[in-house]
Backbone as CSV, one residue per row, in Angstrom:
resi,resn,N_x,N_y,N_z,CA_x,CA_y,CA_z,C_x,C_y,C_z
1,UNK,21.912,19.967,31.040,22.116,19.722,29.619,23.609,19.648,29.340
2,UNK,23.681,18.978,28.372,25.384,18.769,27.766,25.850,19.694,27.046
3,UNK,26.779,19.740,27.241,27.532,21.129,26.088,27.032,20.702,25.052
4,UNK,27.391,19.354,23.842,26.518,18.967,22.668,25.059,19.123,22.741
5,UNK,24.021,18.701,23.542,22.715,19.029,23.759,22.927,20.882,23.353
6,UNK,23.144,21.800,24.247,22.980,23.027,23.964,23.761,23.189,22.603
7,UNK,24.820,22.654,22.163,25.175,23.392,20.491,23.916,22.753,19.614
8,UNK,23.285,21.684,20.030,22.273,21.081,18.654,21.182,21.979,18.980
9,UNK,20.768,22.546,20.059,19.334,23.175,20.362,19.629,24.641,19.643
10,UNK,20.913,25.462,20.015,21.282,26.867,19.504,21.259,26.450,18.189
11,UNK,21.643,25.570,17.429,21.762,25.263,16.492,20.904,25.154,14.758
12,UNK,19.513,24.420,15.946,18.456,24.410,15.831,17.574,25.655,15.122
13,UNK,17.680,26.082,16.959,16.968,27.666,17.024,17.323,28.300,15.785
14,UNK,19.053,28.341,15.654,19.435,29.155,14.266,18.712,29.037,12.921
15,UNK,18.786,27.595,12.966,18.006,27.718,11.851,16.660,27.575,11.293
16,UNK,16.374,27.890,12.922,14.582,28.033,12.737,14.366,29.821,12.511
17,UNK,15.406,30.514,12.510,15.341,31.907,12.339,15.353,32.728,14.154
18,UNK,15.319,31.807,14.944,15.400,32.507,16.855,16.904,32.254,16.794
19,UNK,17.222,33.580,17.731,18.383,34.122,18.411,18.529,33.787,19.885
20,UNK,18.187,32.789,20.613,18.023,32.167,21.755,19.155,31.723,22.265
21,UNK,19.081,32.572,23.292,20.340,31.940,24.086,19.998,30.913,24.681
22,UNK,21.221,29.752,24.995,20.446,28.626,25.351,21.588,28.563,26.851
23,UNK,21.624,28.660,27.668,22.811,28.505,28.391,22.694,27.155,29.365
24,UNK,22.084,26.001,29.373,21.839,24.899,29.929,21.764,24.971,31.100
25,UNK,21.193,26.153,31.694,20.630,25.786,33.101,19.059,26.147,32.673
26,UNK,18.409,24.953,33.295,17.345,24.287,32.611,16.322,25.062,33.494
27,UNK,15.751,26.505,32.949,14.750,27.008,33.400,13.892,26.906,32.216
28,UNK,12.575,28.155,32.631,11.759,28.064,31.942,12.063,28.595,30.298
29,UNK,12.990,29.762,30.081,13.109,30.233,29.114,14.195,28.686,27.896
30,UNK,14.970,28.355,28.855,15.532,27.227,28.122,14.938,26.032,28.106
31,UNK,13.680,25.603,28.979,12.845,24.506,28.745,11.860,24.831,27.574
32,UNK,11.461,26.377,27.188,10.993,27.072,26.074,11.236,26.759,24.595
33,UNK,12.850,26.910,24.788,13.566,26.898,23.229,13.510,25.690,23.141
34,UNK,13.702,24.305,23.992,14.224,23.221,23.654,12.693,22.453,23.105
35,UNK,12.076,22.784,23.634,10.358,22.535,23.278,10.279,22.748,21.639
36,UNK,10.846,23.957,21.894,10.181,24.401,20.284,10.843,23.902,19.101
37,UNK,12.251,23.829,19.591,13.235,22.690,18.888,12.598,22.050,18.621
38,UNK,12.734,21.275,19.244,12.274,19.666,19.596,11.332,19.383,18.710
39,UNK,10.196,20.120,18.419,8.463,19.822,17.914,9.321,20.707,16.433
40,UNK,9.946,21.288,16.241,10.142,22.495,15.121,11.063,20.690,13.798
41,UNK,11.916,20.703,14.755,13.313,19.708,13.912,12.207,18.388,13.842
42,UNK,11.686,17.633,14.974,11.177,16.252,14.518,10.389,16.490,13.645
43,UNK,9.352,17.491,13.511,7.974,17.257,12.395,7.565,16.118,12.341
44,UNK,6.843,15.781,11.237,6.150,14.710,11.213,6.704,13.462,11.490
45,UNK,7.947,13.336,11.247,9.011,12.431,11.139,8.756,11.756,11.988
46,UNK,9.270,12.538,13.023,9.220,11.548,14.468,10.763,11.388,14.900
47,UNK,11.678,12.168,13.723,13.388,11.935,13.981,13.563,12.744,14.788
48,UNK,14.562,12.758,15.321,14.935,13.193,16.915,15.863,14.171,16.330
49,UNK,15.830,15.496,17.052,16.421,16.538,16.399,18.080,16.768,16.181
50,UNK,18.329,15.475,17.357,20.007,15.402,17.547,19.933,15.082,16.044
51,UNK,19.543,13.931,15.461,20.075,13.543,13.911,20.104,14.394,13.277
52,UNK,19.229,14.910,13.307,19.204,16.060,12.691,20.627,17.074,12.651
53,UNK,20.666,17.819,13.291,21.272,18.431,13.686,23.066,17.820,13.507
54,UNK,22.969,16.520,14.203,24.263,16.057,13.564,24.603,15.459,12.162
55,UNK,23.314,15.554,11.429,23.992,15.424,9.807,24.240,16.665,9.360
56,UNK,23.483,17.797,9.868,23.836,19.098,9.353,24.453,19.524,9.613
57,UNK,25.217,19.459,11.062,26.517,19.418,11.126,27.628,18.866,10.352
58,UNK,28.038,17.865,9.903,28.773,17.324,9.341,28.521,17.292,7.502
59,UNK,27.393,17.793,7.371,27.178,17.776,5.734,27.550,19.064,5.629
60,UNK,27.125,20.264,5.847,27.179,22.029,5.867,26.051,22.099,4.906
61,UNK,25.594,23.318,5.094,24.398,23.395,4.000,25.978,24.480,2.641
62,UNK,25.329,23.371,1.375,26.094,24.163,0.350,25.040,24.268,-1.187
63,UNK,24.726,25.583,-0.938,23.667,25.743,-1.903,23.908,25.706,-3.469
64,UNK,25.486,25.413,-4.151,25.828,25.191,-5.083,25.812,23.699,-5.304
65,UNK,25.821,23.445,-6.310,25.899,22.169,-6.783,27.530,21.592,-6.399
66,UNK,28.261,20.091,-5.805,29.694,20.184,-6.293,29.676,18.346,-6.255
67,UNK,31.063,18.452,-6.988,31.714,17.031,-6.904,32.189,16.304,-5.474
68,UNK,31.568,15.557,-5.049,32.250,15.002,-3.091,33.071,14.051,-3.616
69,UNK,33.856,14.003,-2.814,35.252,13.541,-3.164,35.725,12.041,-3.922
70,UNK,33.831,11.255,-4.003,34.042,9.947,-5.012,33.567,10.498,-6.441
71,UNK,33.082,12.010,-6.798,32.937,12.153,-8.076,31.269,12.172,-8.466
72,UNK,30.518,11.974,-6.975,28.912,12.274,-6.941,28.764,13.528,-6.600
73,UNK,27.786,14.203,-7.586,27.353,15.477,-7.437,26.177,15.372,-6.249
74,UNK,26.452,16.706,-5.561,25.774,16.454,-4.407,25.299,17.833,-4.382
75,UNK,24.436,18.303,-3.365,23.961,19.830,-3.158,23.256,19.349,-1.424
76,UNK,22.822,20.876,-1.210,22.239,21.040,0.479,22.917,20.304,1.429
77,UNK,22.487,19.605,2.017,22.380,18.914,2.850,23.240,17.433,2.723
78,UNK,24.458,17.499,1.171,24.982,15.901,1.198,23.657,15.652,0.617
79,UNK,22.780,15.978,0.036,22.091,15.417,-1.317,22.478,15.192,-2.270
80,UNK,21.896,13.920,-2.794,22.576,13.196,-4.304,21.670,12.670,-5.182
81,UNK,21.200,13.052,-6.068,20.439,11.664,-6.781,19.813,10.550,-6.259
82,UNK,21.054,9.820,-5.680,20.288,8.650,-5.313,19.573,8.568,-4.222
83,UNK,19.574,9.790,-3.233,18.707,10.047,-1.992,17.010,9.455,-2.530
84,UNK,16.791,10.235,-3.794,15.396,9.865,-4.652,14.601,10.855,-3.549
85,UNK,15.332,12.262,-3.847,14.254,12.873,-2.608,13.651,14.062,-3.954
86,UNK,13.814,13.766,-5.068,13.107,14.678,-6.266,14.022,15.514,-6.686
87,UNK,15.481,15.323,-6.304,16.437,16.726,-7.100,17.187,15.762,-7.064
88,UNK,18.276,16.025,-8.672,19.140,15.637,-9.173,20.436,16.968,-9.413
89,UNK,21.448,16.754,-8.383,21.910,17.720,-8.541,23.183,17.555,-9.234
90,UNK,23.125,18.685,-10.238,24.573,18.720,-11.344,24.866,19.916,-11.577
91,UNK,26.060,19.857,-12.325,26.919,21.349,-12.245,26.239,22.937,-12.466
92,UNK,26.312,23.512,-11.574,25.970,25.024,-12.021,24.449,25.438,-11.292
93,UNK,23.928,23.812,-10.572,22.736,24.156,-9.930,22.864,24.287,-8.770
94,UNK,21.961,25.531,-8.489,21.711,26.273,-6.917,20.646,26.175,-6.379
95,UNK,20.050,26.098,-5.251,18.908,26.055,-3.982,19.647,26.535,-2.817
96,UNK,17.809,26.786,-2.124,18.291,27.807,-1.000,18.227,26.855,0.178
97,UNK,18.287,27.479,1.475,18.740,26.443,2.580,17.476,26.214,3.216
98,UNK,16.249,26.422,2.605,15.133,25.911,2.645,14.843,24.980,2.054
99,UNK,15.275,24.670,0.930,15.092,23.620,-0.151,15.876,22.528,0.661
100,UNK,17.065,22.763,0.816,18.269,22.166,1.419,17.582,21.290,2.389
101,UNK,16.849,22.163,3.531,16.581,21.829,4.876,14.794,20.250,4.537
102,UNK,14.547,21.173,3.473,13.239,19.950,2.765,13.889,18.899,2.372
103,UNK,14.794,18.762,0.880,15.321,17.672,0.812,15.982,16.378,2.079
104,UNK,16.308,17.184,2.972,17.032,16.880,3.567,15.986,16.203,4.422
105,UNK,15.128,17.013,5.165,14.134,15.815,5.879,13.353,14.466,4.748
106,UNK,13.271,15.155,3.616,12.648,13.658,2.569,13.930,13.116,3.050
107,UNK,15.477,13.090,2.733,15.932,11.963,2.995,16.296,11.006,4.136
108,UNK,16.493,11.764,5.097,16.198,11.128,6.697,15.122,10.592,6.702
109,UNK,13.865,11.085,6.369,12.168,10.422,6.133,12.450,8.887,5.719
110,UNK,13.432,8.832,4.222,13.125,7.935,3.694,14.071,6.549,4.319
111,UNK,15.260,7.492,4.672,16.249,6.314,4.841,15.891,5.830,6.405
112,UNK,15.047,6.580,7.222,15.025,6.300,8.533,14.041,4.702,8.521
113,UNK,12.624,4.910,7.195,11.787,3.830,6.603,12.795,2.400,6.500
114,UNK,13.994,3.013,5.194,14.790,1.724,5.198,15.637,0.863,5.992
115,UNK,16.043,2.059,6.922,17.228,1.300,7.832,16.193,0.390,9.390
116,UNK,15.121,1.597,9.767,14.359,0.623,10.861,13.826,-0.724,10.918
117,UNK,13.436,-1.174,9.862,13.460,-2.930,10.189,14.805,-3.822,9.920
118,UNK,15.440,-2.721,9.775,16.751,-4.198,10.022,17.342,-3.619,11.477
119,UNK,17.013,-2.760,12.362,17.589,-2.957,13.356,16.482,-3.597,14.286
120,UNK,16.990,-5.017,14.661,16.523,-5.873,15.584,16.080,-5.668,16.925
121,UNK,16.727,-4.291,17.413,16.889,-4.518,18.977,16.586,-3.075,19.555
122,UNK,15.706,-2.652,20.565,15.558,-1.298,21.046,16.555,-0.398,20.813
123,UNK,16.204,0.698,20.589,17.517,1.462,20.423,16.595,3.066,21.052
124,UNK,17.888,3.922,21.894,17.616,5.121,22.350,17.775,5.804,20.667
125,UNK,16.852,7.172,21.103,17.066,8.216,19.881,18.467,8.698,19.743
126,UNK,19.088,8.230,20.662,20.749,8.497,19.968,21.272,8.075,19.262
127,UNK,20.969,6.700,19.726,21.373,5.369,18.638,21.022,5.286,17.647
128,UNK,19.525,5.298,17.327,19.230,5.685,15.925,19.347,6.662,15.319
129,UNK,19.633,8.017,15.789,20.268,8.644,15.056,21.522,8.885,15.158
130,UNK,22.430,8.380,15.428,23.871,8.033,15.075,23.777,7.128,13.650
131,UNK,22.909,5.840,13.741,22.565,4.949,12.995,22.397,5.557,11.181
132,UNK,21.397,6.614,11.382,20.369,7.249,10.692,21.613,7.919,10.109
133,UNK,22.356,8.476,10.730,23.435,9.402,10.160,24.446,8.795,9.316
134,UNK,24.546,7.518,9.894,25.646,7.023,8.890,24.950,6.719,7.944
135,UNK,23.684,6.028,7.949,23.371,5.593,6.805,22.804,6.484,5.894
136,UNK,22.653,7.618,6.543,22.596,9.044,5.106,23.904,9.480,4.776
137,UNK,24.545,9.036,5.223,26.211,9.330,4.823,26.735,8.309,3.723
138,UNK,26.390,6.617,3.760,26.845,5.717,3.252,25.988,4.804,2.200
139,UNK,24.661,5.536,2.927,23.562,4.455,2.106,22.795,3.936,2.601
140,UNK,21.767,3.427,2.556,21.201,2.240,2.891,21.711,0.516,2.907
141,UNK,21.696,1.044,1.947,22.481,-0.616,1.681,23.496,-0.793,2.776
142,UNK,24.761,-0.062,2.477,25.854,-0.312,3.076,25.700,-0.406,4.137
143,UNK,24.575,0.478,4.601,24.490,0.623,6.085,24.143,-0.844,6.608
144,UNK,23.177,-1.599,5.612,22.523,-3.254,6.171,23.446,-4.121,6.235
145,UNK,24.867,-3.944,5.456,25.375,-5.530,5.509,26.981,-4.663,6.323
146,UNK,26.742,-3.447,7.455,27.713,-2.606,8.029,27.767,-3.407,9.817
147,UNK,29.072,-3.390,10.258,29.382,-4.334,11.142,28.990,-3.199,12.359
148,UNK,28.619,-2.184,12.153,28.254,-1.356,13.044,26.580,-1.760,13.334
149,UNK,25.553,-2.081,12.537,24.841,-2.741,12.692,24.788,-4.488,13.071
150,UNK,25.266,-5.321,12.376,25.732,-6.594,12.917,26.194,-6.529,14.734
151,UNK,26.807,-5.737,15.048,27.450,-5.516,16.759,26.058,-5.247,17.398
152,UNK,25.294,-4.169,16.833,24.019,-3.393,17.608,23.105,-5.009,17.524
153,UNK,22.761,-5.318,16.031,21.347,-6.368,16.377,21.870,-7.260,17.818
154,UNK,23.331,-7.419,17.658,23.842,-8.685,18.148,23.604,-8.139,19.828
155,UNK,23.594,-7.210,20.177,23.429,-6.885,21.387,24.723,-6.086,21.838
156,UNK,26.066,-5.825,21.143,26.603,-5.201,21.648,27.194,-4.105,21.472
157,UNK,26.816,-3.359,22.402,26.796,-1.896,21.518,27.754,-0.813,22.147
158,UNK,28.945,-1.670,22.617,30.407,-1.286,22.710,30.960,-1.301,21.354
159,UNK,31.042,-2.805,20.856,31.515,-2.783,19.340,30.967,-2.308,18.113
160,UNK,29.876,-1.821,18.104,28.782,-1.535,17.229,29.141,0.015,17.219
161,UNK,29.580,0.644,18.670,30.192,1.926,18.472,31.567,2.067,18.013
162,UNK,32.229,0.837,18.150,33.967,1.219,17.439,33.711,0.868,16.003
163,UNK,32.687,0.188,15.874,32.647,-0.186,14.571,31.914,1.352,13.172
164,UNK,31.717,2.318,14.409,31.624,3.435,13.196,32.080,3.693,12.717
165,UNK,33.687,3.344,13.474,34.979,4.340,13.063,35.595,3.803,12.354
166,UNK,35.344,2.657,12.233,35.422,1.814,10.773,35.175,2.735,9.630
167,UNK,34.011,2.978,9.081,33.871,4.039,8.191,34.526,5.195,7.915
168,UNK,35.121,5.493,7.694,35.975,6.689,7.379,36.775,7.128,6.272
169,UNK,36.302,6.433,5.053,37.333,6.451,3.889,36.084,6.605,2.931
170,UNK,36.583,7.807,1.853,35.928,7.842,0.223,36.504,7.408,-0.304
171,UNK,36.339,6.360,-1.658,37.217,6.567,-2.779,38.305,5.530,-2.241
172,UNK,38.325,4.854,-0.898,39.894,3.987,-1.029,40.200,4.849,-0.225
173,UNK,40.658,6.372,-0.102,41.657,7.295,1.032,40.210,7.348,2.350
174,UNK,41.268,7.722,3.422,40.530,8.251,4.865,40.961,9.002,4.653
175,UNK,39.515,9.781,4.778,39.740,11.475,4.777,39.254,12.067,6.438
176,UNK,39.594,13.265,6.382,39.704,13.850,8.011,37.895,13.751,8.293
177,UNK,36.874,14.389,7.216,35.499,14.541,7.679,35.061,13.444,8.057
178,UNK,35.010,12.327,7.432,34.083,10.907,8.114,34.987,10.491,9.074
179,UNK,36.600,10.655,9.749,36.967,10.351,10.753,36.584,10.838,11.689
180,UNK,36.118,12.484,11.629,35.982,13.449,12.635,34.434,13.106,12.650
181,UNK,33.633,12.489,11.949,32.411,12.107,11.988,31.661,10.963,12.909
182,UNK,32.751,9.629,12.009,32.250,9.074,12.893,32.483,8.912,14.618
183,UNK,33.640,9.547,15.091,33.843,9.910,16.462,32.735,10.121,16.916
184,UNK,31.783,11.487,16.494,30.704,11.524,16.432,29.504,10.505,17.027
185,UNK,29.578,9.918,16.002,28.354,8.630,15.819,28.854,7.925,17.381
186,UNK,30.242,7.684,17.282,30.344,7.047,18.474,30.095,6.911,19.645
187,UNK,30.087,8.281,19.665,30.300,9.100,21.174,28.934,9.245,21.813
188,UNK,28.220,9.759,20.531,26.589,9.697,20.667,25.999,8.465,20.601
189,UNK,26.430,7.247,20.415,25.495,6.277,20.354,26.000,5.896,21.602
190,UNK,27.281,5.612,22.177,27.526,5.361,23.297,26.478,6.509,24.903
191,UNK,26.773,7.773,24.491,26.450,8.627,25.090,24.971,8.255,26.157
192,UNK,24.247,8.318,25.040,22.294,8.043,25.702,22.076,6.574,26.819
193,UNK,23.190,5.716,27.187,22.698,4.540,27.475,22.815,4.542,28.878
């Protein structure tokens, strides 16, 4: 296992409520946890727990309501309104990291629906969830007419990975989180092939 593989599985575990050490030599007790991961994070979905795991990484669970840096109120999980996952979050409102962790699969649920028929071409569960991640980061939309997709349908998915790092700016400024993000996306979509 990869050092990233074991931080998304401990990760996991954490917030399935287990204290599991995971130390990536792949016996039975760590073929155990990663099982339970695995079936615990996809649920019904069918999303692969890395996405998981790497939007919640990069979102933080924040159980207050706040302003993200274009002036959209957001809560949990980088929830917004326009997710349309049933919460509208505005000033002074709080949820717990259960709520967080629900919203949060409705919106991977939903956006994983929108973004899969526009990608044309097989893709490993890395790829789509690298994919999946940006486009819960940016949108749907943006994500369809995004040159990081255009590179992938097109078949190449060297440029389709530099093209994450394209993304990296709110508001007009590049800020450090979607730079340090999409590295991320990159690394992992490159990673699985």
């Amino acid at each position: 296992m990869s050092r990233d593989d074991i931080m998304a599985v401990q990760r996991l575990l954490r917030a399935l409520g287990r204290d599991v050490a995971v130390d990536g030599i792949y016996g039975p007790e760590t073929r155990a946890a990663v099982s339970e991961a695995l079936r615990a994070a996809a649920g019904a979905s069918g999303i692969d727990p890395r996405a998981v795991a790497l939007v919640k990484e990069f979102e933080s669970f924040q159980p207050e309501a706040y302003l993200d840096p274009v002036g959209v109120w957001t809560i949990g999980y980088g929830t917004t309104a326009a997710a349309g996952v049933g919460i509208e979050p505005k000033a002074g409102m709080r949820i717990t990291e259960a709520e967080a962790d629900e919203y949060l699969r409705r919106g991977l649920d939903k956006f994983a629906a929108l973004i899969r028929p526009k990608i044309t071409r097989p893709t490993t569960p890395a790829e789509f969830g690298a994919m999946l991640s940006l486009a819960y980061n940016i949108g749907p939309t943006a994500f369809s007419r995004s040159s990081v997709l255009r590179w992938f349908n097109a078949g190449d998915k060297d440029e389709a990975a530099d093209a994450f790092r394209l993304w990296n700016r709110a508001g007009g400024r590049v800020l450090k989180g979607p730079v340090r993000r999409r590295e991320q996306h990159a690394r992992r979509h490159l990673a699985q092939r």
